[in-house]
N, C-alpha and C positions, 0 to 999 in steps of 0.2 A: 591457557586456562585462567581463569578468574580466582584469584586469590582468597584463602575462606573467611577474610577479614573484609571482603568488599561483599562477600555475600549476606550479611546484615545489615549493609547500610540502610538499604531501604525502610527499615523499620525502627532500626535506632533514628534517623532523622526524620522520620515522615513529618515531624511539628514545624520544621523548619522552614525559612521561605526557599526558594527553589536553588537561586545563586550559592546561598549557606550548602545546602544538600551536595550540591555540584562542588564546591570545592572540597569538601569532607569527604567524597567518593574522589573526586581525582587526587587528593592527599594519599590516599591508600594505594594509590597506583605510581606515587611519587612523582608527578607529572609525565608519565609515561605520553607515548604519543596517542594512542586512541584518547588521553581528557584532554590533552592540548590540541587535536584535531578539531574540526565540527564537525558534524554529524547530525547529517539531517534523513530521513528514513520518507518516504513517497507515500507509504498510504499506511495509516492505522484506523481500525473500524469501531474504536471502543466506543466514538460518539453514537453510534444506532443500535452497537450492540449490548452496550452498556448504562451511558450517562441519561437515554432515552429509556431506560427499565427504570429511574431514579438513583442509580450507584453515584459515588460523589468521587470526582476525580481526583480529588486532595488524599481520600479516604485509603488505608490498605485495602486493596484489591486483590491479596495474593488470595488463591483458590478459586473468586470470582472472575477476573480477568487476566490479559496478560499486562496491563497497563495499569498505570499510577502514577501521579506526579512524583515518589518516592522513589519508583523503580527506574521512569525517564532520566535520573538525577543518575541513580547508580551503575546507569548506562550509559551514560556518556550522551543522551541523546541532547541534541540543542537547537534541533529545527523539526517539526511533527508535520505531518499533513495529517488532519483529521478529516476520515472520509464522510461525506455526505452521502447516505444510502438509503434507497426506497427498495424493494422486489418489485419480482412485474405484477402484480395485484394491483400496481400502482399507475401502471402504464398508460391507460385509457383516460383517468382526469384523478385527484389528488398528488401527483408525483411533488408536483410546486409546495402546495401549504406544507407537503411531508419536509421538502427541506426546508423552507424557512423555518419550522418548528424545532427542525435538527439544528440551524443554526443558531437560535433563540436561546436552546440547552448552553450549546459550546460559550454563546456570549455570558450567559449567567456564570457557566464554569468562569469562566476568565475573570468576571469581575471579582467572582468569590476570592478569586489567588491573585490578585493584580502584581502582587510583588514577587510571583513564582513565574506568572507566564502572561503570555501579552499577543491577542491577533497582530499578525503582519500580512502586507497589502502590496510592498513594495524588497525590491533590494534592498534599499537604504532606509530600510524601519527594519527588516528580517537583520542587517549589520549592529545596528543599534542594541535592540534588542538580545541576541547573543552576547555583545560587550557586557552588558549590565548582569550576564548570565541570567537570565531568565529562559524562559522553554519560549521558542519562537512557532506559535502556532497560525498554522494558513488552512483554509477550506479548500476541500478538493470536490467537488461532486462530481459521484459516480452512478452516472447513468443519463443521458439523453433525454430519457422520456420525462424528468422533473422541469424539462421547459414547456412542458406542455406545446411542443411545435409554436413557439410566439416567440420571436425575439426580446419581443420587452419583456417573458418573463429570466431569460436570458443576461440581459442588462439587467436588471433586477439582481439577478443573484449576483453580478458582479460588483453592484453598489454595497450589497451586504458584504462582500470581503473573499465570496468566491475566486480562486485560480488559479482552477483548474477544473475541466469538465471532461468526464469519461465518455466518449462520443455515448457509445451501449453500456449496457452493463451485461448479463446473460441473453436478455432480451433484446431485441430489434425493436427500434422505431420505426414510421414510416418511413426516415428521410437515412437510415443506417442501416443497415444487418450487423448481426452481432457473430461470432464465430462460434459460440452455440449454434446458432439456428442455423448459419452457413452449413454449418458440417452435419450438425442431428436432423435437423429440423426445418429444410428448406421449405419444406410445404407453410413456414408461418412468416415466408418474405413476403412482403408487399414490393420492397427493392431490393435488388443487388448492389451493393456499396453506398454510395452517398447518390441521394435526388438532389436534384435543383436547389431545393429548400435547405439540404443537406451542406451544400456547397456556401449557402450563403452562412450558416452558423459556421464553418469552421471561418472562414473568411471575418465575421463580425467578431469571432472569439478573437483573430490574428488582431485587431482593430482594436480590443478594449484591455487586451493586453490578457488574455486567457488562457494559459495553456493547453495546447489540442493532447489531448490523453486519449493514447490510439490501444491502451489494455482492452482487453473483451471486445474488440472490432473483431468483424471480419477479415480475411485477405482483401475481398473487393472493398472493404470502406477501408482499410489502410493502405494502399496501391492508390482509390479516389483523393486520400485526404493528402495523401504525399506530391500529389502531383499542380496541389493547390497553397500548399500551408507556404509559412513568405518568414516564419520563426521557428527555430526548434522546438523538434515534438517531444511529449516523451510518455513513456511508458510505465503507466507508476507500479503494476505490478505484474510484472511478466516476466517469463524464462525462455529455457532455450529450449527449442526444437526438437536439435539434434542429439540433444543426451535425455530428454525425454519427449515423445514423440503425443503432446497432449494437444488439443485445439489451442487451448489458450495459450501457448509458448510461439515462441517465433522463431521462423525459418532466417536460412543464412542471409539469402539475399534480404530479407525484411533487416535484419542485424544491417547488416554494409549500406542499404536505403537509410537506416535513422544514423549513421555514423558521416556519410554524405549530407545529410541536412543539419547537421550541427545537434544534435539531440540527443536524448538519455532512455536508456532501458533497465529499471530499477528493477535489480532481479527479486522475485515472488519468493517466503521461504516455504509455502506447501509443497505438505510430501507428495502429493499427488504430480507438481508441477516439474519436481525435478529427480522424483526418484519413479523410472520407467515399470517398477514391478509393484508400484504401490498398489493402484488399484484395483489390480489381479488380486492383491493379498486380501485388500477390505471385501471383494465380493466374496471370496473364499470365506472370510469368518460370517458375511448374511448368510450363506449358505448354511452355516456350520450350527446354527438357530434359526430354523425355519416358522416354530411358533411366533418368535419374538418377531421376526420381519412381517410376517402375513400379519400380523396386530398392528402394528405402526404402518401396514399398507392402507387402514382402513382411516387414515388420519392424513398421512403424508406423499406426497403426491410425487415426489422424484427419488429417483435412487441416491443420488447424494444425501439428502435428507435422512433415508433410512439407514444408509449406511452411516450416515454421523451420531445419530441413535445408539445405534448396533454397538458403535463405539464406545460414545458417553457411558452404556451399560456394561461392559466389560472393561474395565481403564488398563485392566494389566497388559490384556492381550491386543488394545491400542497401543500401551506402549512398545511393546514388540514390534509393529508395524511401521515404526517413525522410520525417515529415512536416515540413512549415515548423514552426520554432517560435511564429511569430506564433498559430497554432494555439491549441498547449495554451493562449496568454496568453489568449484568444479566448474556451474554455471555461470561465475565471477567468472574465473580465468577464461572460460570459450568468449565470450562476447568481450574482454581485454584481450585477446588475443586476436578475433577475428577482426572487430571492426575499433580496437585501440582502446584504453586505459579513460580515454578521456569521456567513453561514451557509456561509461556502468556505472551503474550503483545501486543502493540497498532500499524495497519496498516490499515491506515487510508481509504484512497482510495478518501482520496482528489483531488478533481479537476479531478477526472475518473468517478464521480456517481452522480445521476441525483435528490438523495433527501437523506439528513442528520436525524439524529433523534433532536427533538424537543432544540435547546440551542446550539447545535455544528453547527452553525454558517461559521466558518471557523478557519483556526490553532492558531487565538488566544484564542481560548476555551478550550485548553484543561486544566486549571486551575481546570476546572467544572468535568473534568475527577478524579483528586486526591483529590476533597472535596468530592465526590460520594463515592469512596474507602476507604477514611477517616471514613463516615459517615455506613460503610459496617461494619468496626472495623477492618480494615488489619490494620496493623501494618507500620511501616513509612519503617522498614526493607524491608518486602513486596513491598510497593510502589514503594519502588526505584526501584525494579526487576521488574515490572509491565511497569514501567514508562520507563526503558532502562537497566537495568543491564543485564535482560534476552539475548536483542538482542549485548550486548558488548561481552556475554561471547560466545553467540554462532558465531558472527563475529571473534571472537578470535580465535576459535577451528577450524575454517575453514585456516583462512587468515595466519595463524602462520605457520611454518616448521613442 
């Protein structure tokens, strides 16, 4: 558990530059190994959920988001992927101007804090950059459809500082199916797994040093993309399967395919993705308010959406629904146990999902992640690869010549 003297930090240092913040939060942990670790997390959404509403990343964020340059510091965190997100409203033509607009944000954020945090492109600027203790932040985009099917706008995003690209996001593109529409939704394929055209982006991604991001694919586009990719994949927010039986989660043999290609599956910490009775419980409370759902049916268009509502209006008896945390620990240990230590790590899915497991709060918790793991008997060697080695080596294999 996190000590009740490191639960302040964030707000006694938020004036501070990012490095200052980071060793004032690891001084309270007396260099324990989670601040002497790195720790880099796969995907955070504050950039589309947040910085793109006008919130200021510098700024305390507690009650607004889960994220802050404040709370990254008191968490240990020191490498971020900030997600580049559009909906499929986006799908058919704006997806592109949506992200570079998203990317426009994150660069103003960065200038504003230059001495806190700093874009990284490469391994050896992401190395750099953490020495100096700064927040090491990379662009991930998620979702397909922001290339507008054109490889130059592809390259494009990669000259901006993009990589990593989520083949799908919920939605299928022409040249992908997503595992939504696989599994709800087939009637909105145009293809099953990757097209031609499909084959050629994950191929140009391998090329300009992109990582293929097989989260929200389908089976058939993860099975197509595995049998093509030539660098490790990875999966920047996804769970297991087998202890929750969700589309978005992956099966065993998917687990042992990304552990065979050298690759990483950053486990997801939504309740929905690793706790199997969660959303039996959220449809139970729409039920339980039938006024208030048939009113936000006349507005919102998916059950997630109402059910995220349903939540925000009731906080108490959201919080009742959060999953155990032994949980997420749970879907760490199946994917270090099935396919090896060397192929897991942590993607959060901060500030993109609608309910946490019980204690994970926001990113200053994840202290509670490496006394969980501690108390598992991994080894400190292990942690570190848990905690970010994983995701440095597979950035590496990608991003290098």
């Amino acid at each position: 558990m996190k000590p009740a003297s490191l639960l302040g930090c964030a707000v006694a240092l938020a004036a501070l530059p990012y490095g200052a913040m980071a060793q004032s939060a690891r001084g309270a942990e007396k260099q324990g190994l989670h601040y002497e670790a790195i720790l880099a997390d796969g995907h955070n959404d504050v950039l589309s959920s947040s910085l793109m509403r006008g919130l200021k990343l510098e700024d305390d964020l507690r009650g607004k988001a889960h994220s802050d340059l404040g709370r990254f510091a008191a968490g240990g965190v020191d490498v971020q992927v900030f997600s580049v997100w559009c909906g499929d409203k986006y799908t058919s033509e704006g997806g592109f101007e949506r992200a570079n607009a998203e990317i426009d944000v994150l660069e103003k954020t960065i200038a504003r804090n230059a001495a806190r945090m700093e874009l990284v492109t490469s391994y050896e600027e992401l190395r750099r950059v953490v020495e100096q203790k700064k927040l090491a932040a990379i662009i991930g985009v998620e979702g397909g459809h922001m290339i507008n099917e054109n490889l130059a706008c592809l390259d494009s995003l990669y000259a901006r500082g993009a990589r990593y690209l989520t083949l799908t996001w919920n939605n299928s593109t022409s040249w992908a199916s997503s595992a939504q529409d696989e599994v709800l939704h087939p009637e909105n394929l145009t293809v099953r797994g990757l097209s031609e055209f499909g084959e050629e982006v994950v191929r140009r991604m391998n090329e300009l040093g992109i990582m293929v991001d097989l989260s929200h694919t389908g089976d058939s586009t993860f099975w197509d993309a595995m049998k093509i990719v030539e660098r490790p994949v990875i999966l920047s927010h996804s769970s297991v399967y087998a202890l929750c039986p969700h589309y978005r989660n992956l099966k065993d043999e998917q687990i042992k395919a990304v552990a065979r290609n050298g690759g990483l599956i950053c486990v997801n910490f939504y309740s929905a993705y690793i706790d199997p009775s969660y959303n039996r419980k959220v449809k139970a409370l729409v039920r339980k308010y039938p006024g208030e759902a048939d009113s936000l049916r006349q507005s919102l268009s998916s059950d997630y959406a109402i059910g995220s509502a349903i939540l925000e209006m009731h906080p108490s008896e959201a919080e009742a629904l959060r999953a155990p945390f032994s949980l997420l620990i749970d879907h760490i240990d199946y994917i270090a146990r099935l396919a090896g230590v060397d192929h897991v790590g942590l993607g959060s899915d901060f500030d993109g999902i609608s309910s946490l497991p019980e204690g994970l709060d926001d990113v200053s918790d994840y202290p509670k992640i490496t006394s969980a793991l501690k108390e598992r008997g991994y080894s400190d060697e292990d942690i570190r690869k848990i905690l970010g080695e994983n995701f440095l080596r597979v950035f590496r294999a990608n991003t290098s010549p």
